[in-house]
C-alpha angles and dihedrals in degrees: 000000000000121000116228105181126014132179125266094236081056097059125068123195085268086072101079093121090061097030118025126235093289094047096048098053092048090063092048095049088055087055084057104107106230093020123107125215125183119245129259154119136258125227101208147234090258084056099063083033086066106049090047086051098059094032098095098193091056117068083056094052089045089062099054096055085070094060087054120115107225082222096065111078105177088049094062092026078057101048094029093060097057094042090056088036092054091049098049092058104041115100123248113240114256096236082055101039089047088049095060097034089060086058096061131103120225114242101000121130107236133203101219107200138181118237118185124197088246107043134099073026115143084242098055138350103209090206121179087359096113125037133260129195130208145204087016107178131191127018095275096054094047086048088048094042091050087056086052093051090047084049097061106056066083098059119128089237095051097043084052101053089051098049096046083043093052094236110152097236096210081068095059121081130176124240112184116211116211116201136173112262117251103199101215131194086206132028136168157144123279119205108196086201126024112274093200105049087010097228117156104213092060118076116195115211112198109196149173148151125296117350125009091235092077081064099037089050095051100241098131143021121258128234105246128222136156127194125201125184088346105312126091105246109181131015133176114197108207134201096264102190106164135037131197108224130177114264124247092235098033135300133028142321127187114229142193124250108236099253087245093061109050092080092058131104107249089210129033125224093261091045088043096046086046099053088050092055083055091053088056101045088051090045091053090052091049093036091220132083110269139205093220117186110220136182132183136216145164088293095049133250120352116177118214099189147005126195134169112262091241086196110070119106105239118245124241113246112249129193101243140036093247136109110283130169121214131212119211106235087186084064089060099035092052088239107111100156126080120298117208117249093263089050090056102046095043084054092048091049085052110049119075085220117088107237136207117204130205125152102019081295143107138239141188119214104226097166100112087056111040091094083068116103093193089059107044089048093048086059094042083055104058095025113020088187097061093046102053085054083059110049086041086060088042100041094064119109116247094001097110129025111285096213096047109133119211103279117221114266116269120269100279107022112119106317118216097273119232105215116285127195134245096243118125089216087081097063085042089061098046093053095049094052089061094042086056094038090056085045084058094044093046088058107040096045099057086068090048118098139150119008088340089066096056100048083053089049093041095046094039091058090050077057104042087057081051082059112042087034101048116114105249087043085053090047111053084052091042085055106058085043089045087062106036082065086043090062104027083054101039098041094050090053092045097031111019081233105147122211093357095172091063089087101030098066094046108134092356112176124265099029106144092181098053085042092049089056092041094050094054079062089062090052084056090051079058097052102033096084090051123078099174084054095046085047086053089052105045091051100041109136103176142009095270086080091092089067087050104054094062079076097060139082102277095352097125087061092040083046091051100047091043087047095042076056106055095038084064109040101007092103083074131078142139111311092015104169085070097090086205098060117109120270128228090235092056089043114033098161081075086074092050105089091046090052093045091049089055101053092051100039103031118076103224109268090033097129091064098044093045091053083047096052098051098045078061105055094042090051088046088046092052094044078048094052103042086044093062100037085059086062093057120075112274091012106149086064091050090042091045095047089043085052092057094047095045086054092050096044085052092046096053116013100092085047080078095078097043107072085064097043090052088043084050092048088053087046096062091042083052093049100048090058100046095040082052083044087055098044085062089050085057097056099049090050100243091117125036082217144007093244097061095088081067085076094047123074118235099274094043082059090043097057092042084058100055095036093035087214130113143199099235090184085061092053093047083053091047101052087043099057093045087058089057094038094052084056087053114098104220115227118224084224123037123177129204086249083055100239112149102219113215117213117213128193111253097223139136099171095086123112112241113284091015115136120223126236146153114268109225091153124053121226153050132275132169109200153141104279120225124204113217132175105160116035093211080070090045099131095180130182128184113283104018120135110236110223113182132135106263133340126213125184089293092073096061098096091059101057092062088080101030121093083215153333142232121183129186096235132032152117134240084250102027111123094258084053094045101048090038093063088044100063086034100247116160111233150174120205130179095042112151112238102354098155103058093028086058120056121216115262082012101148107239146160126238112198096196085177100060093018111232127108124231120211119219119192 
């Protein structure tokens, strides 16, 4: 027989399917020793089965939910109207109504709640998205309250969320919980951790008079207190003018606070440290922070739900219980979003410096050096977000050791440099010894397969870190940065000239990443003089548009530049350092609207003359520069020093950008064998798909390998991690307690309104300003400003047409920064919310010289 309600001590938290989310934590909470829990009942999920299954009009509108596009509102507020319409009238059947009605108490006030089958989940909360109803008396009103809170899984809000969320609504089914009423005269939220700073030893109580709803709704400010290790450390007493009670003859008012009372604290320091030792005791039981409802009353604290906080960033796991502070690597990469389990532990295979994970994403653990000055400033300098973070870690009082000398630098971070020459024979060498290294890669990997495969991939990648970390290899990068700071730094002080090597590294010799965006503008040249082939283009849907152009008047041509191309940049794409990512070369209709934008806005021939164009101005910059040094005392020294400078910038700054095109260029070796490795897996019946070994490491794939069996439930853990990760928003700065510190520019010199950055680019550009968050949209016109949240390699393409750029992450010698100087775009990095401070096609003005960005309009 199906059970229609069942009682909360009678549900755990393994009973989603038959309580919700809501339902289910609720019976778990009234198992918590020293919790109370009002009483009640839950009408389950088989109840609401059942009157959608004898509802005939429903399962068709159902379906339909699941065509709508989260972007049309009137569409869902249409559809979701008469679905909701349509539950709140039906009748509930009489075996149904007389079962709930037998688990009523007479008499007795009821809060009446929705609780849907995905919701207080890790991945969402779902919170505020479906109705509850307080202070229900009397059997009708339960049974018609029951109806509402059913109805609502309907509501516009809550079709919305799960579209936007990508949760199948035909999977999600509504449970209503029904509890006995506590009437508070205080009632609140409880963070375990912080939900502001995320840090896990601090719990935030938000209160205020009467029932929490006034609070949840918004109508009045909280009261404000946060405990850590058992004091109350800061509290903040609001006006607290109005108050939401229980009616006498069933539901809410809402009530004024006697005027001598708004002023006062809701909570004193014994009932806030209290109900922080409750929080605790829920979160141990659940083993995750939680966002925990609570109310009080003449009897003390009840609590009426618990939930996870689905926004924290996770904290990398440490060794030790002690205090640790962790660098975003994803920050200095350009590749701040998840990463799948195979991109991080090829990185981490790669790179000399041992890395934490938490999130999808990848840290660095600079504890032992954070008591280094040296190293500290050498951060502030390329990334002053980052550290500020820093020295405001460093800078607490009893956080870090006090006695902790500087600790010498990890195996492979910038070596003491012996003296190297400014010959670009150097860099020609280096060059030439990867290109031969990935020839021999390229040969000796096709007869690899199996286990075998794996060791060679795993011990070519142990190579590959000898060979982009040795010394030589560090110093010829180090040098041209070295110099660029050596300028930058010494001709301000003689000159006032800011950002002087801005100009003077534009089109310097061997980079691979400002070659790789001029000659798109070459494979434009190819496609301009044909229509039939630019109508091909601007309508590819798919890949399979390559195999189409050959038929068309000069698509063959058009085919084999796009093609020459790709065989020599295709390896590369946005987030390439995720060696799961897709490739250019696996996805060529990425490159299309970049293609496209070059052959309406470049003139033919316009790689050569930009390049040109560059190498003159540089070469008129540096006569400039040494003119003017002669004329200062001692001015043939500084003009002889500067001479040297400007030659080793030249000589090494576009190296920079090789090491990663030549890591990404093994990746994709790397990738094509295992993915082949994976298809046979396939068809021997081991993997589902070949793109499940994206959610194993590289020894989980290699013992799948060698067992040919795999653990489908990890994969399923995997892939479902990765979905709430990609929502996380990574810190630059993450401590052990799991605060993500926020760095802030210490400047007073900007005009009103105007929003900080770091300058990397010289210059100033007024401009129409174009959001951008995913370069295959990029719908560039001379002149725009491209605002987007960070640019790798992959964006290059895109900054031959743009007037200037301002990310929201960067570095003075990240790529962006790099390539930007070099084509002489202004730009601003490293500016916080860029994109959702700036509106797209907002006019506004980029001062790459002073780094801030005015908005215009």
């Amino acid at each position: 027989m199906t059970r229609y309600v069942i009682n909360l001590k009678d549900l755990d938290r393994t009973r989603i399917d038959l309580a919700g989310g809501k339902g289910a934590h609720l019976g778990q909470l009234s198992r918590i020793d020293g919790i109370r829990v009002p009483p009640g009942f839950c009408v389950t999920t088989a109840a609401f089965d059942r009157i959608i299954a004898e509802t005939p009009a429903l399962p068709a509108e159902l379906a339909r939910l699941a065509e709508l596009d989260p972007g049309d509102r009137d569409a869902i507020r249409d559809l979701s109207a008469r679905l909701r319409h349509t539950v709140e009238t039906l009748a509930v059947p009489d075996d149904l109504a007389a079962e709930i009605s037998h688990a009523l108490g007479e008499g007795t006030a009821y809060a009446v709640r929705s609780s849907a089958t995905a919701e207080d989940s890790a991945a969402a909360s779902f919170a505020g998205q479906h109705d509850t109803y307080l202070n229900v008396i009397g059997e009708a009103a339960v049974l018609d309250h029951v109806r509402r809170c059913w109805a609502s899984l309907f509501a516009e809000r809550a079709v919305t969320y799960r579209l936007r969320a990508g949760v199948d609504h035909h999977t999600v089914r509504m449970a209503v919980v029904v509890q006995e009423m506590v009437f508070p005269t205080a009632a609140g939220i409880l963070f375990t951790a912080d939900p502001v700073t995320g840090n896990r030893r601090v719990t935030s109580i938000d209160a205020g008079f009467g029932l929490g709803e006034a609070l949840v709704s918004g109508l009045v400010n909280a009261d404000v207190y946060r405990v850590r290790d058992g004091a109350v450390v800061t509290r903040k007493i609001a006006a607290k003018r109005l108050a939401i009670h229980a009616a006498p003859g069933g539901g809410t008012e809402h009530q004024q606070v006697e005027p001598q009372r708004q002023d006062l604290p809701v909570l004193q320091d014994p009932e806030i440290v209290r109900l922080a030792e409750l929080g605790r005791v829920v979160e141990a039981h659940f083993g995750s922070p939680q966002d925990i409802e609570w109310c009080r009353d003449d009897d003390g604290f009840a609590i009426v739900q618990s939930r996870p906080i689905t926004t924290l960033f996770p904290i990398p796991e440490a060794a030790d219980d002690g205090n640790h502070v962790y660098l975003s690597v994803g920050h200095q990469q350009m590749m701040t979003e998840a990463m799948r389990p195979l991109g991080l532990s090829v990185w981490k295979l790669t790179s000399p410096a041992p890395m934490v994970d938490a999130g999808g994403r990848l840290f660095v653990d600079v504890t032992p050096r954070l008591t280094d000055p040296a190293m500290v400033q050498a951060i502030e300098r390329s990334d002053p977000l980052m550290g500020d973070a820093l020295r405001t870690v460093a800078d607490r009082e009893g956080f870090l050791p006090t006695a902790a000398a500087p600790q010498a630098a990890p195996a492979g971070d910038r070596p003491e440099p012996e003296p190297l020459a400014t010959d670009p024979a150097i860099v020609t060498a280096l060059i030439e010894g990867m290109v031969a290294s990935l020839d021999t890669l390229r040969r000796e990997i096709g007869a690899r397969s199996g286990a075998e495969l794996l060791e060679f991939v795993e011990s070519d990648i142990r190579a590959i870190r000898r060979q982009v970390f040795e010394p030589r290899n560090l110093q010829a990068i180090m040098a041209g940065m070295d110099a660029t700071w050596w300028l930058n730094e010494n001709l301000q002080t003689w000159l006032g000239e800011r950002g002087a090597a801005d100009t003077l590294t534009q089109s310097a010799a061997h980079n691979v990443t400002s070659e790789m965006g001029l000659a798109l503008l070459d494979v434009a040249d190819a496609v301009r003089p044909y229509p039939e082939v630019i109508a091909v283009l601007e309508s590819a849907a798919d890949d399979g548009f390559l195999g189409a152009l050959p038929r068309l008047p000069g698509g063959q041509q058009a085919r084999d530049a796009i093609q020459a191309w790709l065989d020599e940049y295709g390896m590369r794409c946005v987030g390439e350092i995720d060696i799961t990512r897709p490739r250019w070369s696996e996805h060529p209709t990425a490159i299309v609207p970049m293609i496209l934008s070059n052959v309406r806005n470049a003139e033919p021939g316009a790689r050569e003359r930009r390049f040109a164009q560059g190498l003159r101005e540089a070469r008129e910059k540096e006569r400039d520069l040494l003119a003017r040094l002669r004329e200062l005392p001692g001015g043939e020294a500084k003009a002889t020093e500067t001479k040297r400078m400007i030659d080793r910038v030249r000589t090494f700054i576009g190296y920079r950008e090789y090491p990663k095109y030549h890591l990404v260029s093994r990746y994709f070796v790397y990738k094509k064998a295992l993915l082949a490795e994976a298809r046979r897996l396939v068809e021997a019946g081991v993997l589902h798909d070949a793109e499940d070994i994206f959610f194993l490491t590289v020894p989980e794939l290699t013992e799948v390998v060698r067992t040919r069996q795999v653990d489908d439930g990890l994969l399923r853990e995997r892939r479902q991690a990765f979905a709430q990760f990609q929502a996380l928003t990574p810190p630059r700065v993450l401590t052990s307690e799991g605060e993500a510190v926020t760095g802030a520019y210490r400047r007073a010199d900007l005009p009103p309104g105007a929003l900080a950055g770091l300058p990397v680019s010289a210059g100033t550009v007024e401009g129409r300003a174009r959001v951008v968050l995913d370069m295959a949209e990029a719908d560039l016109e001379p002149g725009d400003i491209l605002v987007t949240a960070y640019t790798d390699p992959s964006w290059t393409p895109a900054f031959v047409t743009v007037g200037a750029l301002v990310t929201e992450v960067g570095g003075l010698m990240t790529h962006g920064a790099v390539i930007a100087r070099e084509y002489g775009l202004p730009a601003v990095v490293g500016v916080e919310n860029a994109t959702t401070l700036i509106s797209d096609r907002q006019r506004i003005r980029v001062h790459g010289t002073d780094g801030y960005v005015e908005l215009l309009d």
